[in-house]
ROSE-82394 format. One line per field, with one value per residue: residue number from 1; residue in one letter; x, y, z of N, C-alpha, C in turn. Coordinates in Angstrom, 1 decimal, decimal comma. Layout:
// ROSE-82394
n: [NUM|...]
res: [A|...]
n.east: [X|...]
n.north: [Y|...]
n.up: [Z|...]
ca.east: [X|...]
ca.north: [Y|...]
ca.up: [Z|...]
c.east: [X|...]
c.north: [Y|...]
c.up: [Z|...]
//
This chain:
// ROSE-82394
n: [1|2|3|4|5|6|7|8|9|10|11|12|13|14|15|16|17|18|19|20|21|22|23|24|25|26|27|28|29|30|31|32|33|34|35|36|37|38|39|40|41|42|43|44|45|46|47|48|49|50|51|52|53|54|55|56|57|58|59|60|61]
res: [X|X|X|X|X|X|X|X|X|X|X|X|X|X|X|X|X|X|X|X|X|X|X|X|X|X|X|X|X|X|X|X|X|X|X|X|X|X|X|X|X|X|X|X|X|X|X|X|X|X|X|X|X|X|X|X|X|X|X|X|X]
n.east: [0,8|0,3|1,5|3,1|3,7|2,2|3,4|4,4|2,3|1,2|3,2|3,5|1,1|1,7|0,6|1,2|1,0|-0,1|2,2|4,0|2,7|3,2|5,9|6,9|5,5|6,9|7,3|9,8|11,9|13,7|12,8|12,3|10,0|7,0|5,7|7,6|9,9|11,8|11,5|12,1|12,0|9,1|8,1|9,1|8,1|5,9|6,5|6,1|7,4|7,0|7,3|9,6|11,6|11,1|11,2|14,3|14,9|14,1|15,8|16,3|17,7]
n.north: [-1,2|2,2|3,7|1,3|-0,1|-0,8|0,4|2,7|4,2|5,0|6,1|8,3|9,8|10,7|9,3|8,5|6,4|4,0|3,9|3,4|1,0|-0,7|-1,1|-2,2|-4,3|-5,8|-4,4|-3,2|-0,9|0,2|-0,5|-0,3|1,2|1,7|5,0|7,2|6,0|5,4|4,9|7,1|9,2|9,2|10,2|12,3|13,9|15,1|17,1|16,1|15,5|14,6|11,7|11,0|11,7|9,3|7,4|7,5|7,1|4,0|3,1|3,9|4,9]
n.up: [0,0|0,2|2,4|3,2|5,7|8,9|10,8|9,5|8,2|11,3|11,7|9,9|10,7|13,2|15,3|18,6|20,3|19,1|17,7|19,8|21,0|18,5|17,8|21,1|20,0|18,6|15,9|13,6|13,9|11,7|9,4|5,7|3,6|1,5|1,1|1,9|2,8|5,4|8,8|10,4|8,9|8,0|10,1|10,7|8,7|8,9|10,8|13,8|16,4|18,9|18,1|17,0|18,2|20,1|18,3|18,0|20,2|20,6|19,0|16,3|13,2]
ca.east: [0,0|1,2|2,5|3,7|3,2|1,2|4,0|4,8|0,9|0,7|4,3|2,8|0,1|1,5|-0,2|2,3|0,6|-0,2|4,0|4,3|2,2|3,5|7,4|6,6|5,3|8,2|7,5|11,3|11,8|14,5|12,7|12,1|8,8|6,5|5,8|8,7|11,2|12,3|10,5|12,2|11,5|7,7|7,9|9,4|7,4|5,0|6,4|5,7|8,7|7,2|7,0|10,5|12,4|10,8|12,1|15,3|15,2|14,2|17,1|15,9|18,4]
ca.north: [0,0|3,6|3,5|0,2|-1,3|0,0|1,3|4,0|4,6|5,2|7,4|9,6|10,6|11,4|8,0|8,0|5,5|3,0|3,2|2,8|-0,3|-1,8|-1,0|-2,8|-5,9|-6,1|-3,8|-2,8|0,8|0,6|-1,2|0,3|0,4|2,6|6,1|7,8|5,0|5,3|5,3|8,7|9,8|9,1|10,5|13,9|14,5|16,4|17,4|14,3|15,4|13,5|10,4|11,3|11,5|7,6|6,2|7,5|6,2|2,9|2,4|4,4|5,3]
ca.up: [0,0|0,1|3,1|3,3|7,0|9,7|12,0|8,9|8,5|12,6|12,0|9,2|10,8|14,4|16,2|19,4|20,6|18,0|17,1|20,5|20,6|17,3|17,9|21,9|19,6|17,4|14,4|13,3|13,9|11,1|8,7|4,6|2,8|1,5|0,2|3,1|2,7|7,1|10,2|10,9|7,1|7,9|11,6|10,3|7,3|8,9|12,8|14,6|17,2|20,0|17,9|16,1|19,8|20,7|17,4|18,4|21,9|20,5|17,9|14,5|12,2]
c.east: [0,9|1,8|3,6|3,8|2,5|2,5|4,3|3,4|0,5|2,3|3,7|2,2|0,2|0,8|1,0|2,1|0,0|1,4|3,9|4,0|2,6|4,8|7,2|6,5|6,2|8,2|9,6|11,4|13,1|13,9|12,3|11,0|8,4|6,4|7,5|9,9|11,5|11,6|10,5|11,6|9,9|7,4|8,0|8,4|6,5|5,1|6,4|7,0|8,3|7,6|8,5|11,7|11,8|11,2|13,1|15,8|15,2|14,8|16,8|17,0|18,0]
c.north: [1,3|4,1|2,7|-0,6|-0,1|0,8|2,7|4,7|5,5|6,2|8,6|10,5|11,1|10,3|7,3|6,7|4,2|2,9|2,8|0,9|-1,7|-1,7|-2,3|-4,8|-6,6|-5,5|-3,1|-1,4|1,3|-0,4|-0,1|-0,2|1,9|4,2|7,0|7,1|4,5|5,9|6,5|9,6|10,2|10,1|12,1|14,9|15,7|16,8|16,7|14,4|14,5|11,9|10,3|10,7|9,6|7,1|5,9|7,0|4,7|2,8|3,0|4,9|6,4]
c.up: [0,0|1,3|3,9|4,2|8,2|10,4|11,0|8,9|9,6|12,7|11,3|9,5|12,3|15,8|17,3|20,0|20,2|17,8|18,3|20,9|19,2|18,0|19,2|21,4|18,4|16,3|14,3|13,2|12,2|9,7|7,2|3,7|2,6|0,8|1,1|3,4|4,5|7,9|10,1|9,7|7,2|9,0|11,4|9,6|7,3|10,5|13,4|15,5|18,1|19,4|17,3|17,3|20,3|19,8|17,8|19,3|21,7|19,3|16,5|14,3|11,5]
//
């Protein structure tokens, strides 16, 4: 799909608590898919600093 797995979906749009919840159940914070290519790519796109700072904490690239 166009954004390729849910944890990019739930980065795109700012969903701190859906990443938190996937990342917790093993989504790959470093993983490539999608319209944004990287977590942080998705996380940035549009502000998403709270969500941007928790990738980081949990291992994003």
């Amino acid at each position: 799909g166009f954004y390729g797995t849910a944890l990019e979906a739930a980065l795109s749009h700012g969903h701190l608590e859906v990443v938190q919840f996937l990342i917790e159940h093993g989504a790959d914070v470093n993983a490539l898919g999608g319209f944004y290519g990287t977590a942080l790519e998705a996380a940035s796109s549009d502000g998403h600093l709270e969500v941007v700072q928790f990738l980081v904490e949990h291992g994003a690239d």
